[in-house]
C-alpha positions in Angstrom: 14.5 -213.4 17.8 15.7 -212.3 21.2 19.1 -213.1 20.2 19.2 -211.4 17.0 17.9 -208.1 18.8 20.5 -208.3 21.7 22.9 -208.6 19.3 22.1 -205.5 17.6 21.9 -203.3 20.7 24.0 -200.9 19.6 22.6 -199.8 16.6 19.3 -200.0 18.7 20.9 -197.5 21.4 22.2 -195.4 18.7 19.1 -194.7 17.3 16.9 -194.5 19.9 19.5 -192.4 21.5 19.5 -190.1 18.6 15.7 -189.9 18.7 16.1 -188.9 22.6 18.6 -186.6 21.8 16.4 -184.8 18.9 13.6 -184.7 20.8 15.6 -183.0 24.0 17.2 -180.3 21.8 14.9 -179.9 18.5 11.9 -179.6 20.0 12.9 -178.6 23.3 11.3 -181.2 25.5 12.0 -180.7 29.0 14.3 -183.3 30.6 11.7 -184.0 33.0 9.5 -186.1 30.4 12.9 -188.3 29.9 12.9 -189.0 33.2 9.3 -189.9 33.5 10.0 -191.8 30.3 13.4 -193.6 31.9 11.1 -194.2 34.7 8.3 -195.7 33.3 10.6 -198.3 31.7 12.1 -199.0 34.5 9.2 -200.2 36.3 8.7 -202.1 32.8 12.0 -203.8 32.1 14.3 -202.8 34.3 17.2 -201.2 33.9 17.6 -200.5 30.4 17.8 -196.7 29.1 21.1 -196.8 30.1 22.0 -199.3 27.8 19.6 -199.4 24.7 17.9 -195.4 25.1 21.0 -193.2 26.4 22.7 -191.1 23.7 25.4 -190.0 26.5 25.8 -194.4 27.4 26.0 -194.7 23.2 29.5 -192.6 23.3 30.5 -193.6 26.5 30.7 -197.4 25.4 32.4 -196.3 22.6 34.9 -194.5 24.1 35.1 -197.1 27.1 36.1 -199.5 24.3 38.7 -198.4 23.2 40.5 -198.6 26.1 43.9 -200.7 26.4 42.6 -202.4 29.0 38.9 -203.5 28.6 35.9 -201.8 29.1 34.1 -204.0 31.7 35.8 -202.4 34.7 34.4 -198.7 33.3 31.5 -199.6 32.0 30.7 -200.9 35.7 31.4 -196.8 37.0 29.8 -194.9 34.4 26.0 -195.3 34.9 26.6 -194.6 39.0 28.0 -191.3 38.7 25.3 -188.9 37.8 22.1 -189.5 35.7 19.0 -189.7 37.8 17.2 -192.1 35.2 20.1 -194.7 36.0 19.6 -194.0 40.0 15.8 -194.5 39.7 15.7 -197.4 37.0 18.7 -198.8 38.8 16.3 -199.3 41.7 13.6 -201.0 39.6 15.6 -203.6 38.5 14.4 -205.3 42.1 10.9 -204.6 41.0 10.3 -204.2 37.6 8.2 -206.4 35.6 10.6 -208.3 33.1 13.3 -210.4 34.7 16.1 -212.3 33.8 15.8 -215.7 35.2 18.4 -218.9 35.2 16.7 -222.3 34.8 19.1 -224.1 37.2 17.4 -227.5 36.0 18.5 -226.9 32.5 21.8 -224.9 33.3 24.7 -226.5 31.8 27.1 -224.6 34.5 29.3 -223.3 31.4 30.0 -220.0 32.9 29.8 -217.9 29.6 27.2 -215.9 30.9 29.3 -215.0 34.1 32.3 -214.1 31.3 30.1 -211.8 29.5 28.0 -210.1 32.5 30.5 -207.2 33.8 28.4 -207.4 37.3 29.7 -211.0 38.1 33.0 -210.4 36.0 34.2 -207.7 38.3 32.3 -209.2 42.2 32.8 -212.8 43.0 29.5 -212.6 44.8 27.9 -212.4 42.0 26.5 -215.2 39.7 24.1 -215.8 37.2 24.6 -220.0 38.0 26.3 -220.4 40.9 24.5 -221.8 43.4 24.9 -219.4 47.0 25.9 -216.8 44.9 23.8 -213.3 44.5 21.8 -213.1 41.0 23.8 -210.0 39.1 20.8 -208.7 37.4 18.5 -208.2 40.6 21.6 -205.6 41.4 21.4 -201.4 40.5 24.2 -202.4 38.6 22.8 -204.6 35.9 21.9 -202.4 33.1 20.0 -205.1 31.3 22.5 -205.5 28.0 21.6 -209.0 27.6 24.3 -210.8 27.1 24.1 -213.2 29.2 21.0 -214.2 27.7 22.5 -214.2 24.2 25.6 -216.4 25.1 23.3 -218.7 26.9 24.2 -222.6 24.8 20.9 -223.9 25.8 18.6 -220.9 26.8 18.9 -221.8 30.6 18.9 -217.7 30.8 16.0 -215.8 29.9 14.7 -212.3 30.0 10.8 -212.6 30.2 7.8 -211.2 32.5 7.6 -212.4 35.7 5.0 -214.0 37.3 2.9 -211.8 40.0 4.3 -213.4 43.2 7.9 -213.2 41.5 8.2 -209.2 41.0 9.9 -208.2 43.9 11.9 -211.4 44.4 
């Protein structure tokens, strides 16, 4: 179900974003409650207005895309520059409550989830599987899209709650 769902993320963030964006101008809801709102899921899930909420991110991905040259190296710079929901759910991702986690047990060390995750794509320091290698999605970078956990063959990757003594690891 997870899957199906990530898969669909855009029309998710289009939606949603619309919904934020009709709320914001409609009815004149103060920017504030967005932020608490960003806030409060990031503590939640992490990082993820930016990518499944943000009308703004919506365009911008589209417009990223069509670039000649690819999107990941764009997408990387966008949510830095000035939204304060991506500053302050950017610093969640350390601590919020749903994590994405690699089962190195059950890893099959295929690498599509480092091909799909712009973090690792871009920094060879990153990794989702390599062993000695920083976890992407514990970064303010990660803007929880998913994808790693959709390409996953086995399901090695998962994006789940976290155990108590896990939260701010």
């Amino acid at each position: 179900m997870l899957k199906s769902i990530i898969n669909r993320r855009r029309i998710i963030q289009a939606l949603i974003g619309a919904a934020v964006y009709i709320v914001v101008s409609y009815y004149q809801i103060s920017l504030w409650y967005v932020l608490l709102a960003g806030t409060i899921t990031g503590i939640v899930f992490g990082k993820i207005f930016c990518r499944w909420m943000c009308p703004l991110g919506f365009f911008m991905e589209i417009i990223m895309g069509m670039s000649p040259e690819g999107n990941f190296r764009q997408m990387y710079q966008y949510h830095k520059i000035g939204c304060p929901i991506a500053w302050v759910s950017g610093w969640l991702n350390k601590y919020s409550f749903f994590k994405i986690k690699t089962n190195k047990t059950t890893c099959l060390s295929c690498g599509k989830c480092d091909k799909q995750c712009y973090i690792s794509t871009l920094n060879p320091e990153y990794s989702l599987y390599k062993t000695g290698k920083r976890h992407p999605s514990k970064q303010f970078s990660c803007s929880k899209c998913l994808k790693c956990v959709s390409v996953c063959p086995n399901g090695s990757i998962t994006y789940k709650i976290a155990p108590l003594g896990e939260m701010a690891s």
